[in-house]
C-alpha positions as CSV (number, residue, x, y, z in Angstrom):
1,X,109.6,91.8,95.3
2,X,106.4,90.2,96.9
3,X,103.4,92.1,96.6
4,X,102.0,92.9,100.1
5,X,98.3,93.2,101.2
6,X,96.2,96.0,103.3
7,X,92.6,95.7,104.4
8,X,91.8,99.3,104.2
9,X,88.3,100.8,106.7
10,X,87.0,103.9,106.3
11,X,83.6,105.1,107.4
12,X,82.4,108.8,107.8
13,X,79.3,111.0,106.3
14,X,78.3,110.1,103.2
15,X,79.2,112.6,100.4
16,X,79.7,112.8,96.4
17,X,83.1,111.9,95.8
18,X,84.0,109.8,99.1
19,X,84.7,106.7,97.2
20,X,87.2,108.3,94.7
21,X,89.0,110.2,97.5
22,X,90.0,106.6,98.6
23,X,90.6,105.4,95.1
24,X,92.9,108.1,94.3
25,X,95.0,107.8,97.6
26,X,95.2,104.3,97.2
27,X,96.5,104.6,93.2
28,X,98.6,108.1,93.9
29,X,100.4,105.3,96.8
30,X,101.0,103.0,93.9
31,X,98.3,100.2,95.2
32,X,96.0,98.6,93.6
33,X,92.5,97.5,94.8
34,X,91.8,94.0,94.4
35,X,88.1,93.6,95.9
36,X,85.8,95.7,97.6
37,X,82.9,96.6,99.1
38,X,81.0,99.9,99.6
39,X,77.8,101.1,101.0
40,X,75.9,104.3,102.4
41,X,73.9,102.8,105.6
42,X,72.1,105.5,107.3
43,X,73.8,108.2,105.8
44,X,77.2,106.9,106.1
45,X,79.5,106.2,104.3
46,X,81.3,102.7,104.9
47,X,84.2,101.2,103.1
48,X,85.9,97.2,103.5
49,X,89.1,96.9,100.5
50,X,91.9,94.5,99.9
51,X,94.5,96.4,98.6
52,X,97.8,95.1,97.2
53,X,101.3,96.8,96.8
54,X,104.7,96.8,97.0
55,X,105.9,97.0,100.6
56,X,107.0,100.9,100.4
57,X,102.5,100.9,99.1
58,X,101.8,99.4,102.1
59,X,103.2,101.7,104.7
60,X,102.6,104.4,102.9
61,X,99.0,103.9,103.4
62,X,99.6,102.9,106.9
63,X,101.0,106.4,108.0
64,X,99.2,108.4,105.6
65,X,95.2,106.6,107.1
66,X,95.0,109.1,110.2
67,X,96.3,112.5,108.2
68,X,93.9,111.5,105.5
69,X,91.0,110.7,107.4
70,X,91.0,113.9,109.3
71,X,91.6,115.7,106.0
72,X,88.3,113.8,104.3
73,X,86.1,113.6,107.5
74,X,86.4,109.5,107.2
75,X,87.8,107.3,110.2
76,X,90.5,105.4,107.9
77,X,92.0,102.2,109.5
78,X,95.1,100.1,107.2
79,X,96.0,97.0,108.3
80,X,98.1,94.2,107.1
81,X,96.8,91.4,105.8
82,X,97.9,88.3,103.7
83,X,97.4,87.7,99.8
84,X,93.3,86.5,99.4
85,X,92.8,82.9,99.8
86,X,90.9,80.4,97.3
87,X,88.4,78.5,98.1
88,X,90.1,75.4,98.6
89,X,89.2,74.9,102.3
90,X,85.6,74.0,101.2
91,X,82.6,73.8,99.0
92,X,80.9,77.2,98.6
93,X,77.3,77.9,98.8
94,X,75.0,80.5,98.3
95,X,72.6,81.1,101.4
96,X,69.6,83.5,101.2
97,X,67.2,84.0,104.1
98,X,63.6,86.0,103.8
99,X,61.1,87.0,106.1
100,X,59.3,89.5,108.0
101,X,61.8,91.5,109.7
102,X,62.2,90.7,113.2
103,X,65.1,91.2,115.8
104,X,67.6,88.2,115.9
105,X,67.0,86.6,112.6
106,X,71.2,87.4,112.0
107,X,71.8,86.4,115.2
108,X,70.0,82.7,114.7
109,X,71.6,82.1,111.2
110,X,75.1,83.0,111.9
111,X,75.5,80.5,115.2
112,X,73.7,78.1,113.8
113,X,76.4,78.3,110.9
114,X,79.0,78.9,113.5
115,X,77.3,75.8,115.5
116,X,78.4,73.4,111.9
117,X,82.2,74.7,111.4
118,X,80.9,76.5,108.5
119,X,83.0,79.8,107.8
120,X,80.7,82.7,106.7
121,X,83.1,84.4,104.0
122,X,80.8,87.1,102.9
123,X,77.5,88.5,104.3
124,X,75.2,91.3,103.8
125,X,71.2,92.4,104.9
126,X,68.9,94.5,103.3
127,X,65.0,95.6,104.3
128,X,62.4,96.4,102.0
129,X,58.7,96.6,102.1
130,X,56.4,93.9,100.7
131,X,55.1,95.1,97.4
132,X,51.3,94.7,98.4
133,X,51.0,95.3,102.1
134,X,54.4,97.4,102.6
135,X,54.8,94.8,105.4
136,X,59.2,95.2,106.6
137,X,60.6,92.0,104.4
138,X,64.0,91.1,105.7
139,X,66.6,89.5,103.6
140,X,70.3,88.2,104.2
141,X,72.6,86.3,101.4
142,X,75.6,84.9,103.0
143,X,78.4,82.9,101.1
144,X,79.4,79.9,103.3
145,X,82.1,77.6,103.2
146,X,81.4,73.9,103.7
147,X,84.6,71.8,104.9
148,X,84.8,68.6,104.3
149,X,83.7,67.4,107.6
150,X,79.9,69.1,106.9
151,X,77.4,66.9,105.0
152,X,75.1,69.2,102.6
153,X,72.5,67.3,103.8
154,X,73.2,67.9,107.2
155,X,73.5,71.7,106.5
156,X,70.1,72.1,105.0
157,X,68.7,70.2,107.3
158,X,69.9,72.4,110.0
159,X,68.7,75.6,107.9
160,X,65.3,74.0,107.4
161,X,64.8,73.3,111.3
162,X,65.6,76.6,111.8
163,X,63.4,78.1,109.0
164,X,60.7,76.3,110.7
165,X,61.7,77.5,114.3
166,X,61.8,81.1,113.1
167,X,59.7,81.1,110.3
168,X,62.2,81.6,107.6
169,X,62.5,81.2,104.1
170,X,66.1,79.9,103.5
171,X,67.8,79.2,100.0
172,X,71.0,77.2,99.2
173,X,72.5,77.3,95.9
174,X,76.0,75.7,94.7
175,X,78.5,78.7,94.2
């Protein structure tokens, strides 16, 4: 039989133990977790997985999300999803963006990516202070997909206008 895939949410107050109340559920349901990504942002807890099962896995963590949820205090959402895809659509690439924090700097990157055809795969922000003056330093990595149709050299020249419009410092590496 097939193995069948789940995109598994949950989000709720952070707390010891939150993480491997999911892992447990998920392995007690006979899944498996195949990637994942966790994080505590403002005091919550936030959860994105690709889980992978037999069918029976699958719906079992469908029905059991709501019942579980309310029993953990998380908001747990299952969906059905298809098996991960390479990256055969594309060349990947590393982009990294720092500056002073300032509202919109996501906003500018992501439709100017959007703007190319470029798929964002993967993207996450952090802010910390500037080791001398403690002055807000804003930072976002993305992983991109280039098709075909997008030059590299168009790409980073559309990253450096921008980094000169907004006063960016923008990075792209080969993945």
């Amino acid at each position: 039989m097939a193995r069948q895939y789940a995109a598994v949410t949950a989000m709720g107050h952070d707390r010891v133990g939150a993480a491997d109340d999911l892992a447990s559920w998920i392995a007690q349901s006979q899944g498996n977790v195949e990637e994942s990504k966790m994080a505590v942002l403002g005091g919550e807890f936030a959860v994105l997985m690709l889980v992978s099962g037999e069918d029976s896995c699958i719906h079992t963590l469908i029905d059991g999300a709501a019942p579980l949820g309310d029993s953990l205090g998380l908001h747990i959402e299952v969906t059905e999803t298809h098996a991960p895809h390479g990256n055969d659509q594309g060349r990947p690439y590393a982009v990294e963006s720092f500056s002073l924090d300032s509202p919109g700097i996501v906003h500018s990157l992501t439709r100017e990516i959007r703007g190319l055809g470029i798929s964002i795969e993967e993207l996450e922000t952090s802010r910390t202070s500037a080791p001398m003056t403690g002055a807000p330093i804003f930072r976002m990595r993305a992983l991109v997909i280039l098709p075909a149709t997008v030059s590299l050299a168009d790409f980073r020249n559309s990253m450096d206008e921008l980094a000169h419009l907004k006063d960016l410092d923008i990075r792209i590496e080969p993945l």
